[in-house]
N, C-alpha and C positions, 0 to 999 in steps of 0.2 A: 553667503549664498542664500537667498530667498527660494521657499521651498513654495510651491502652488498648491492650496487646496485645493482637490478634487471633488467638487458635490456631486452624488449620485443619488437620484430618486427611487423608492423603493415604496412597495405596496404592504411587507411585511417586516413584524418588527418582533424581534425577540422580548417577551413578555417582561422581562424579569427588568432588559434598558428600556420596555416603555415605562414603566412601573416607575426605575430610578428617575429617569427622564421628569415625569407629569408634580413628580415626589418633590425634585429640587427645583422648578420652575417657579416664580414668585406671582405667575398669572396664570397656572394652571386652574381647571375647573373641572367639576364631575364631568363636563360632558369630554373629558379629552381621556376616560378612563378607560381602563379594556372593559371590567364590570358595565357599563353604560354601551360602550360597543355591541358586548354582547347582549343584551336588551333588546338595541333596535334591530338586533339579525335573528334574535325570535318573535320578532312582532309584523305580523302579517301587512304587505304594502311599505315594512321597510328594508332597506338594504344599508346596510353602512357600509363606508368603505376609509382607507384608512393611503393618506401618501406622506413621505417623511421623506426629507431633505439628510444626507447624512456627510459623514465626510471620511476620506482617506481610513480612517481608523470606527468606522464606523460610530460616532458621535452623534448625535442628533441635534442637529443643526434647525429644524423646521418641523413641526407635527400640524395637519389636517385632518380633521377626520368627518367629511360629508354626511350624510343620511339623503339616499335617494327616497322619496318619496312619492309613491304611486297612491292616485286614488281609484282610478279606473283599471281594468285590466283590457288588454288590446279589445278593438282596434284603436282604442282611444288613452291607450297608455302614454303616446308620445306628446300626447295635448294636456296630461294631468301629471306630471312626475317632473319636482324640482328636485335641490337638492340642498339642504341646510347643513351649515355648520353651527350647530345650536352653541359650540362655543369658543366661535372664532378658528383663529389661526397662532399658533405658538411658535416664535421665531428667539433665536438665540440673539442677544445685547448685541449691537452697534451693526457694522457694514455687511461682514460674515455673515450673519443674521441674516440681514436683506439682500444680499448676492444669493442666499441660498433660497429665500424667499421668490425672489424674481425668476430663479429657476424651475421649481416647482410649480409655481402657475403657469409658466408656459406650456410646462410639459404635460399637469393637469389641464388643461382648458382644450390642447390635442387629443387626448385621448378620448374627453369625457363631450365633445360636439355635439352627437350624435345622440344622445340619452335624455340629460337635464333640460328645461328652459330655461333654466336660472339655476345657477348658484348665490347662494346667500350667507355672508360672514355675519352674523349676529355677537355683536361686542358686546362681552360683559367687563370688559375692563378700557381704561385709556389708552387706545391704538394710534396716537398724534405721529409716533415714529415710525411707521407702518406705512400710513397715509401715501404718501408721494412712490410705496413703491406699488402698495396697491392702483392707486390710479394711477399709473403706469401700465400698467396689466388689464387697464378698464373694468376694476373692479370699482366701482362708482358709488360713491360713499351719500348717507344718505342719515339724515339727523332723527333718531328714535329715542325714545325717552325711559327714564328709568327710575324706581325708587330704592333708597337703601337707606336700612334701619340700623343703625347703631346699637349694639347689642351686648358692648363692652359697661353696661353700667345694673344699677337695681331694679328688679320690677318695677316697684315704688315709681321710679326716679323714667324711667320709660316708659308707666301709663300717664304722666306729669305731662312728657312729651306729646301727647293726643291730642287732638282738639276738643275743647269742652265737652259736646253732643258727644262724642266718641265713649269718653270716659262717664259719663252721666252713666251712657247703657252698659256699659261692662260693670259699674261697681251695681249699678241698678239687676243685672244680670248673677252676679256674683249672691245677690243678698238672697235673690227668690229661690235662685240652686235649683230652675225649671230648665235650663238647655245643659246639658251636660255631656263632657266633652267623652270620646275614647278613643282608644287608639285601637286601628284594626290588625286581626292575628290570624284571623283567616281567610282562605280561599274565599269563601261565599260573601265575606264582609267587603272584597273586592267586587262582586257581580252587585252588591247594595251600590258601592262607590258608581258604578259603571253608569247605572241607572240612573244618578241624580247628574251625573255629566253629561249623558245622552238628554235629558230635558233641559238641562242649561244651553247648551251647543244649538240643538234644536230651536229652541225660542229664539235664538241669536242669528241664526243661520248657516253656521259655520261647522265648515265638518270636523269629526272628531274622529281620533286615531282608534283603529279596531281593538277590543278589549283584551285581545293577548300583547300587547305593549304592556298596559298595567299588570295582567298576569305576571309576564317577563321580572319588569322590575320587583314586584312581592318576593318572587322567587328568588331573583339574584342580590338583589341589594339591599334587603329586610335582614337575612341572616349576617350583612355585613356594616351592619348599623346606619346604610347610606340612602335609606328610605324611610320615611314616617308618616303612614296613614290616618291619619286623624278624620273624626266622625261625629258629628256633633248631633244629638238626639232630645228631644222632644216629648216626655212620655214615651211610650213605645215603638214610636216614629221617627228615622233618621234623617233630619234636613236639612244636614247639610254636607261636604266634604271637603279636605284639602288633601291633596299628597305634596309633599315636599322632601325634595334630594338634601343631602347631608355629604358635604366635603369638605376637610381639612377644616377649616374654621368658620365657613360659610353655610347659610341653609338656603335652598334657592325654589322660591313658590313656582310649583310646576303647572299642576291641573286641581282648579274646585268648582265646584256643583252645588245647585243649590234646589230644595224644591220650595219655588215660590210661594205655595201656599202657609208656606210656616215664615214667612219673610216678616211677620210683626215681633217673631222672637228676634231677629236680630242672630241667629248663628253663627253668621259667617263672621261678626266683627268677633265674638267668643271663639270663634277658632284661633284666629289672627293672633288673638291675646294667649291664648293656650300656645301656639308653636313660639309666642315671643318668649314668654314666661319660662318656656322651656330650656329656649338657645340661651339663657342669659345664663340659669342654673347648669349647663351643658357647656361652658366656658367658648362656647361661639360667640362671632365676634361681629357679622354682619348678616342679616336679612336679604336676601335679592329677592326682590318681587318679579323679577322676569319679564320688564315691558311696560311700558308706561302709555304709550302709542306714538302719534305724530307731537311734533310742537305744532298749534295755533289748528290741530282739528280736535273735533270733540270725541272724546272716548272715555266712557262711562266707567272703566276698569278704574282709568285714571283718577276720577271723580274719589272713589271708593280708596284707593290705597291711600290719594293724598293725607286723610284722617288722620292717619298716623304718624304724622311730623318728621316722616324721613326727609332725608337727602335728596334733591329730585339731579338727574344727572344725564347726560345727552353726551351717549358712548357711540351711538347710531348705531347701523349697519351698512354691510357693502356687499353689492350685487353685479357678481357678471350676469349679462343675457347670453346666453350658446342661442337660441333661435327664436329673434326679434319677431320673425312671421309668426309661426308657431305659438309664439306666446302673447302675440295683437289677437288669434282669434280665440284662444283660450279662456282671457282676462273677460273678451266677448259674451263667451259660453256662460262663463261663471255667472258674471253681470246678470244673464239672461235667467239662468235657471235658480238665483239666490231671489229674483223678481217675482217672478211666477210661482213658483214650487216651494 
């Protein structure tokens, strides 16, 4: 007798089977954690939400978990609010899997029409077996680049990996013992961090998430070892920042700052080296830099991480549009006021 699995979607999950659930996944990531959930539902303009594929015996079959993001508040909320999955979509091995997957999005993409412009799977890992059920569902796949550092070997033997110029300025750096690195412990070392991101973002154009995001995580994921703020100082003067998430064996570059006028130190490459030096001594095993950009456009991030001799890797991402209209005059708007303003 062949018995039928039942998938049922569900918006809540017992803490204790998300925990086993994200624990025995072999592509699990900070961002699929309750800790990281709870973050962006203290951080002003976010929402997370959370939908799981389960089965007959309650199993987990399928984990999503979105961030609605709003920039604007009405009347222009519905022109400014996507909704990312900063780390993918987790599907249980083979058909099961993607039967429960295919359910899920449908039933996701009904509910959620009217809110998002876009949902965006952002892949940190190889989604090849995914692929055909996602575009199926017109989540439309789309080639983004990535770097990762190998992290299983010596300091030594992974500033070797740098390129020349790279390594020049770190040992060059190292001899003068003028930028020096620290790690932040306080509240107010957060509103420092805030401040060199608001001028990086700034310069660049691009909005930056409200500062109770960073509160958030200090708060939640510092006491749980899964945050590390690093601060790189200048004499008296702090120029630079990185914050970086800590999961399971990975450390994955979130948000860094820089103030330009101290850019002849070189900080940010001393940060870099300060969190590598760190994950290798901390039995971590990979670096995710979080984004590389397009293949064959220029993006200046790109330029910078390549330095470092990692891995470059094109995991992409996938994007439904929920309101094609809506998000032609949004992209409009954008355009317009990152030109002018």
């Amino acid at each position: 007798m062949v018995i039928k699995i039942m998938i049922h979607i569900v918006n809540e999950l017992d803490e204790i089977t998300w925990r086993q659930y994200i624990q025995s996944h072999p592509h699990s990531n900070i961002f699929h954690t309750p800790e990281m959930f709870q973050v962006f539902a203290r951080a002003k303009g976010h929402h997370p939400t959370l939908w799981a594929a389960v089965d007959n015996g309650s199993r987990i079959l399928v984990l999503l978990t979105p961030v609605c993001i709003t920039l604007l508040s009405e009347p222009l909320r519905s022109f400014t609010t996507r909704a990312v999955a900063y780390g993918s979509v987790l599907c249980a091995p083979g058909t099961e899997g993607q039967a429960a997957l295919t359910k899920l999005l449908k039933v996701y993409k009904g509910e959620t029409k009217e809110v998002p412009l876009f949902t965006e799977l952002r892949n940190l890992v190889d989604m090849s077996d995914a692929q055909p059920t996602l575009a199926a569902a017109h989540f439309v796949h789309e080639n983004h680049l990535n770097y990762l550092i190998d992290l299983k070997r010596s300091p030594e033997a992974l500033l070797q990996s740098f390129n020349s110029s790279t390594r020049k300025i770190i040992r060059r750096r190292l001899s003068r013992s003028d930028v020096v690195i620290e790690e932040a412990n306080t509240p107010g070392q957060i509103a420092v961090c805030y401040e060199l991101l608001r001028r990086t973002y700034h310069a660049v154009r691009v909005p930056l998430p409200d500062i109770s995001l960073f509160q958030a995580a200090f708060h939640l994921l510092r006491p749980c070892r899964m945050l590390q703020v690093l601060l790189a100082r200048v004499g008296d003067t702090y120029a630079s920042c990185l914050l970086q998430l800590v999961y399971k064996d990975t450390i994955y570059g979130w948000y860094g700052g820089m103030d330009r006028d101290y850019a002849s130190y070189t900080p940010n490459e001393m940060l870099f080296w300060h969190a590598f030096k760190w994950g290798t001594e901390n039995s971590c095993c990979v670096y995710d830099f979080g984004g590389a950009g397009k293949p064959g456009e220029y993006y200046g991030p790109r330029e910078f991480k390549s330095k470092f001799g990692g891995t470059l890797v094109n995991f992409g991402r996938n994007t439904y549009i929920h309101a094609p209209i809506r998000l032609k005059i949004s992209q409009t708007g954008y355009r317009f006021l990152k030109r002018f303003l």
